[in-house]
N, C-alpha and C positions, 0 to 999 in steps of 0.2 A: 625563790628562784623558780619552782614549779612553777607557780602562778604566771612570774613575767613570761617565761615559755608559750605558756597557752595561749597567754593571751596574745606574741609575735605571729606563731604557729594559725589560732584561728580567729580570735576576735579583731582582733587587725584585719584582714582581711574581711573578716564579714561588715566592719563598718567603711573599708574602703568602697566595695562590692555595694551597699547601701547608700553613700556617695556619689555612686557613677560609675568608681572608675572602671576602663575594658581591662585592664590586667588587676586584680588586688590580690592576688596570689604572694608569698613571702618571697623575697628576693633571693634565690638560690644558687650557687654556683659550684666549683670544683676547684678546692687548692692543693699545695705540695704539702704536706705534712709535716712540721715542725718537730716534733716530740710525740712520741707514741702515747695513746689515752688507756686507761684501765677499759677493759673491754667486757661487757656483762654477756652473758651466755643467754639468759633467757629475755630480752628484750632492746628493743633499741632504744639509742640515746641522745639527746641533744643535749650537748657540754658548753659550760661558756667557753668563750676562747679569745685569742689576740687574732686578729687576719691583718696581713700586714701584704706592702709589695717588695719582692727582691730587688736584687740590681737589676734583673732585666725584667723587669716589670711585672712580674708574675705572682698572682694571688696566694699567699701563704696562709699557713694557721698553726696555732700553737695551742693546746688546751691549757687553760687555765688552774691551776690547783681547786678543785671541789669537794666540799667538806657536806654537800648535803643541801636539800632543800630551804634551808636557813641560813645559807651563807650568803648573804647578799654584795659583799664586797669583790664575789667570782663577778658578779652579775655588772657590777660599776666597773669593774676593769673589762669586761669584755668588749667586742666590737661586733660579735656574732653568735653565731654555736654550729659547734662540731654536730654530724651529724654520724654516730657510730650505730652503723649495722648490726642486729642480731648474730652471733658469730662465736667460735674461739679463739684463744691466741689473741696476740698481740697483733696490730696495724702496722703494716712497714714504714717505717720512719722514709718521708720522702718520697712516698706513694699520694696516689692520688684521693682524694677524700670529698665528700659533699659536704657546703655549709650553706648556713643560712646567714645574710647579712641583716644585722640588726640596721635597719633605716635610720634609725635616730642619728647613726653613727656612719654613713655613708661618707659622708666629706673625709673624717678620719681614714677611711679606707682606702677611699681614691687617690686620696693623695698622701700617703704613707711608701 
């Protein structure tokens, strides 16, 4: 799971970038928060997660159950990854939050 990360995170982008193209930056945006994530204290995070649209069309996310760097079955259900800040406390269920869209899974997104 580390691994698939880095590589959305930066080797995508540096072979995009190598490629051509003017944007190869990861596709980032802000959803509503499904379900609150276990939140670490010393370091930020990127979770897999479900990103889905409501009824009014508005980008959600839900994390995913994560068992660890070897759990790749997080990794095949996800559509994205949470992006959790260095912090305490818990994320308000329903607040706003940063993810990152896994591209593979763009179609899924849009039209969910």
């Amino acid at each position: 799971v580390s691994s698939l990360v880095t590589f959305l995170l930066f080797v995508a982008p540096a072979v995009r970038r190598m490629l051509g193209h003017s944007d190869p930056a990861p596709r980032r945006g802000r959803a509503r928060l499904a379900a609150s994530p276990v939140r670490r204290r010393d370091r930020a995070q990127f979770l897999p997660a479900a990103l889905s649209r409501d009824a009014d069309g508005r980008l959600t996310v839900k994390p995913i159950g994560w068992h660890g760097s070897g759990h790749l079955a997080a990794m095949v259900a996800s559509t994205g990854l949470l992006v959790v800040p260095i912090g305490e406390g818990q994320i308000e269920v329903g607040g706003e939050v940063e993810v990152v869209v896994d591209e593979r899974q763009l179609g899924a997104v849009a039209s969910a």
